[in-house]
N, C-alpha and C positions, 0 to 999 in steps of 0.2 A: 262681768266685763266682756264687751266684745275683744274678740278673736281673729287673728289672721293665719293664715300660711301664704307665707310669702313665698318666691322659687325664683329662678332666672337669672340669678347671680352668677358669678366665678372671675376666671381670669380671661380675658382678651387684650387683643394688642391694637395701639393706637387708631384711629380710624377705625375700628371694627363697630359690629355694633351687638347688642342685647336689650333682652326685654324682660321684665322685669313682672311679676303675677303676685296680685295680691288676690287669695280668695275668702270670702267671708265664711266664718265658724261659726253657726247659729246666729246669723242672723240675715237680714237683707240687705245689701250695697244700699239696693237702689233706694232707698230711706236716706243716704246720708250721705253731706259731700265727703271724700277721699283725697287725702293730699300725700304726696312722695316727697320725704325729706331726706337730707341725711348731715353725716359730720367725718373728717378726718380728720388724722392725727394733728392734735396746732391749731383747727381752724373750729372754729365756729357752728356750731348747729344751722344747718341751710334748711330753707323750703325752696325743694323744688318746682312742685309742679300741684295742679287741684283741682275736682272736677269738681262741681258743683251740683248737689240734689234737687234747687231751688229751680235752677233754668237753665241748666248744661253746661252756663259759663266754663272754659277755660282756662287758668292762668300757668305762669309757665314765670322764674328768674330770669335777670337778664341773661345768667349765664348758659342757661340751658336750650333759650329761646332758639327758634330754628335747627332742632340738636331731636331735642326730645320730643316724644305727644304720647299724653296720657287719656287713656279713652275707656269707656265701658262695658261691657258685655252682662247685661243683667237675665240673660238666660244660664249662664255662668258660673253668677255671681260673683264675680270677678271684675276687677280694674287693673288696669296694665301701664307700666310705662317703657315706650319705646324708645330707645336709646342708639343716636345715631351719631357719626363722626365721632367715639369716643375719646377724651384726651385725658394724661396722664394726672392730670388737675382734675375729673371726676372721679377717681380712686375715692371711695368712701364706705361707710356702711351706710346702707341705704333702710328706710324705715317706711312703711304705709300707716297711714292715722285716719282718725273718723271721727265726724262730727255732725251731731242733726243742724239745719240749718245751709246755712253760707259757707264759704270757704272763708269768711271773715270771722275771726275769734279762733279763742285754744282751742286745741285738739284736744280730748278727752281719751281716747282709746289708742295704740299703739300697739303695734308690730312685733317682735323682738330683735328685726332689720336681717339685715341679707348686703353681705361684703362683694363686692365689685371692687376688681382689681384690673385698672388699664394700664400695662406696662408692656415692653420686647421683650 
């Protein structure tokens, strides 16, 4: 199974921002798209954000649009997501996935996630 280590999480206060690292464990990013999801208490399993290995595409929720940007460093090998204008409503754990392909279809590989807490 591929492997991550994730990092960049913790506590920040509203409007702050973090960045969020995911690096690959035996194998190569740059083979595969990467998407940043997550879930909190109550709510739903979210996709945040997803690079694509096909053609670099972007995608990004509405919720996150103009907020986040997820980008790549395949010298790295690593994928990032930056996280800005923080708000109390992105409090989650937060999870990197991977997939050969598009950013369309399941995620076969996963994270073990990284908690992000936006509170005063």
């Amino acid at each position: 199974q591929l492997q991550f280590v994730e990092s960049g999480g913790g506590l920040v206060q509203p409007g702050g921002s973090l960045r969020l690292s995911c690096a690959a464990s035996g194998f190569t990013l740059d083979y595969y798209s990467i998407g940043w999801f997550r879930q909190a208490p109550g709510k739903e399993h979210e996709g945040v954000s997803c690079i694509s290995s096909s053609d670099g595409s972007r995608y990004y929720s509405d919720s996150v649009k103009g907020r986040f940007t997820i980008s790549r460093d395949n010298a790295k090998n690593t994928v990032y997501l930056q996280m800005n204008s923080l708000k109390p409503e992105d409090t989650a754990t937060y999870h990197c996935a991977a997939r050969s392909g598009s950013c369309s279809g399941p995620f076969g590989s996963w994270g073990q996630g990284i908690l992000v807490t936006v509170s005063s």
